[in-house]
Structures are given as C-alpha cells and as structure tokens.
C-alpha positions as CSV (number, residue, x, y, z in Angstrom):
1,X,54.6,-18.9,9.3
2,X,56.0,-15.5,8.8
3,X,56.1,-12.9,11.6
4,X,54.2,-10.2,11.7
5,X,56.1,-6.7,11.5
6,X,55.3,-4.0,14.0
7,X,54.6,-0.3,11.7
8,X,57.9,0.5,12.6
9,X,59.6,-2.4,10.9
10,X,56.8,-2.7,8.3
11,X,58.3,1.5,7.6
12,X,61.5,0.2,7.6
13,X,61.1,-3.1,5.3
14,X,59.3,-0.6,3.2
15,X,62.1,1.9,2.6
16,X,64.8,-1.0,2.2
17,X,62.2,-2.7,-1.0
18,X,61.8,1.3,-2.4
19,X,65.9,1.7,-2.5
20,X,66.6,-1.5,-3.3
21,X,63.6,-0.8,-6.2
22,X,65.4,2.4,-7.0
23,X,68.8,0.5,-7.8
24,X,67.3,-1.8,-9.8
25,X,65.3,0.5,-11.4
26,X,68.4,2.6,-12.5
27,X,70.0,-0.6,-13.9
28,X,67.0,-1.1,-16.0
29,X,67.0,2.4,-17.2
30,X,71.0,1.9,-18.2
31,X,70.3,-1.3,-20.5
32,X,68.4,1.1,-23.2
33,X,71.7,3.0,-23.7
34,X,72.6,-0.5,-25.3
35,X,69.1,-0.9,-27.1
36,X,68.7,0.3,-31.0
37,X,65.6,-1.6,-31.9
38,X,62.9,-0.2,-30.9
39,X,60.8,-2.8,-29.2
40,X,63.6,-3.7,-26.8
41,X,63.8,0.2,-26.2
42,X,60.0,0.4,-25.8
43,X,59.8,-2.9,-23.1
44,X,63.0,-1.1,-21.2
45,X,61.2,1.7,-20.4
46,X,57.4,-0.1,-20.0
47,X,59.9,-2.4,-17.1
48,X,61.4,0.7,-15.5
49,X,57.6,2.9,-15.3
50,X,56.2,-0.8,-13.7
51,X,59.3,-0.6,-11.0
52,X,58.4,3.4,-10.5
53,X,54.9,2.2,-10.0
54,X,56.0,-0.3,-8.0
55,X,57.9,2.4,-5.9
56,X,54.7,4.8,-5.7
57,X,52.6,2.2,-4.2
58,X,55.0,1.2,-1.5
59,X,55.3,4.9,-1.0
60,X,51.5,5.0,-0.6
61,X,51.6,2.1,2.0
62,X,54.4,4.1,3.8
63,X,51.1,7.1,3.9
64,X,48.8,5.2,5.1
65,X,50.6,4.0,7.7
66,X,51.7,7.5,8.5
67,X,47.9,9.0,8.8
68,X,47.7,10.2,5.3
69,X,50.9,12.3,5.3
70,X,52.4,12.1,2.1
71,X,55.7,10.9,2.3
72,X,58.8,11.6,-0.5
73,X,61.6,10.4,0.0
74,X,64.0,11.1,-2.4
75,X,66.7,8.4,-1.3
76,X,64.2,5.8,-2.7
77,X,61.9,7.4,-5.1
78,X,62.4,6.0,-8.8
79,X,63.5,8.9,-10.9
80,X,64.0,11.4,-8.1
C-alpha cells in the first residue's frame, strides 16, 4: 500500500517528476542532432512534445492544487 502525500509533498513530488521531465526531455531533444532520416527526426520530436505535455499537465495538477493559480516554473518547464 502506498502512502498518501500531504499537498505539500504531493507539490514537491510534483516539481522533482517536472525537472527530472525537463532533463530527460533535453536529452531527447539532443539525439535529433544525430538524426538525418527523417522519421527518426520526426519521432524525436513527437517523444520530446509528449514529455512537454507531460510537463504541462503536472504543471496543471501543481494549479489545482494551488486554487487555480497558474503556476510557471521555469526551473522545470520543458522548453523554458
């Protein structure tokens, strides 16, 4: 059985997934340096939008837990 997380360690699981997102992110973004067909390219950058959407939603999570306040963080958007 897992434990539950209070909001404040729920915020800060949150930001540790979004940076650790953000690193990984940036490593996908660096393979299509290496790419020169195409498709590969194409499925580099289709993985990288999925981890900045992946990064958005957490960062809508991290809203609603705040009230609604929109929160950007640029130590662990994607692409920020």
């Amino acid at each position: 059985m897992s434990a539950v997380l209070t909001p404040v360690g729920a915020i800060s699981a949150i930001n540790a997934a979004r940076a650790e997102i953000k690193a990984t992110a940036a490593a996908v973004l660096a393979l299509k340096g290496a790419m020169t067909d195409g498709e590969a390219i194409a499925n580099v950058m289709l993985a990288y939008r999925h981890l900045e959407d992946a990064s958005m939603r957490l960062g809508k999570v991290l809203q609603a837990l705040d009230g609604g306040v929109s929160v950007y963080d640029k130590r662990t958007t994607v692409g920020a």
